[in-house]
N, C-alpha and C positions, 0 to 999 in steps of 0.2 A: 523212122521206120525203115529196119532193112527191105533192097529189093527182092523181090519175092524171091531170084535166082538166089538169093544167098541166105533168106531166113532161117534155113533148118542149121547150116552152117553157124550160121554166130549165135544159134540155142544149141550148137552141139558139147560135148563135156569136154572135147579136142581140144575146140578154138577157146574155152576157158580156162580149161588146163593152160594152156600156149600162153593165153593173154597175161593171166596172172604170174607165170613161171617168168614170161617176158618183164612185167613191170618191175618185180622183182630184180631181176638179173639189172635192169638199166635205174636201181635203187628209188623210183619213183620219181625222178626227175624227167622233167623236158630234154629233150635229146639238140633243143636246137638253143632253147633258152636258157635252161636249167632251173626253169620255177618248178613246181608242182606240177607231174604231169596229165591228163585226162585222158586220153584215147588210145589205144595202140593203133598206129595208121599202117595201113600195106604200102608200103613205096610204091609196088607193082600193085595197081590195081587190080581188084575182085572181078570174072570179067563171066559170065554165063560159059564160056573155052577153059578157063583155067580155075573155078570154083571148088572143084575134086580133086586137084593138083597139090599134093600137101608141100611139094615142093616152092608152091606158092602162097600156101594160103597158112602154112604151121613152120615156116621157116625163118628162126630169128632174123638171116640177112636179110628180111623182106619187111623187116618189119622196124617200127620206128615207132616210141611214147613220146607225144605231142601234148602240151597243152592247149587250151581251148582258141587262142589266139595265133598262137604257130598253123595248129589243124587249120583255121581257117584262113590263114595265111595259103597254106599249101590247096584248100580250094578254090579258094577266091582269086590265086595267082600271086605271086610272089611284088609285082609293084601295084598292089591295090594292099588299102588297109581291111582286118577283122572286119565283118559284119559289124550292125550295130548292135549296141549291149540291149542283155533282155533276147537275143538272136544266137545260132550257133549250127554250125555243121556237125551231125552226127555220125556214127563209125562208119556210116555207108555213104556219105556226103552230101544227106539230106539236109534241107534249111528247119530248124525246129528253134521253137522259143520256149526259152527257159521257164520252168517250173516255178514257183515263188514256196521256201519250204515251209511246210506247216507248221505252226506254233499253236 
């Protein structure tokens, strides 16, 4: 769940526009690994100061497609492993568990 300073933000048509134009441009790969990637992450974090800053919030240089193990690498800190599976950091860097999809 985004934090509420940022909710309207990541339902705006901007940051979808952005996101998608982003994935796109970096051909859907991981920027660090090169699998499949899942997230667009802000390098500069989202911050209630700099939320309405397009300069930081709609700026390719700010921004990075992560998959779900890098993302949480970049949460969880760089010498600690991913979360455990089944677990996941979301665009806002909340801790969320995976969905199981419907069949």
């Amino acid at each position: 769940m985004a934090r509420d300073f940022a909710k309207a933000f990541y339902n705006s048509k901007e940051w979808q526009h952005c996101r998608d134009a982003y994935i796109e441009h970096v051909h859907g790969l991981c920027e660090r690994c090169h699998r499949p990637g899942w997230i667009v992450h802000h390098k500069c974090y989202l911050t209630p100061a700099n939320i309405e800053d397009p300069d930081v919030t709609l700026n390719f240089d700010n921004l990075e497609y992560l998959c779900q193990d890098c993302h949480n690498l970049e949460h969880g800190g760089m010498d600690q492993k991913p979360v455990k599976d089944g677990l996941f950091f979301d665009e806002n860097g909340d801790l969320r568990q995976v969905k199981a999809p419907p069949f």
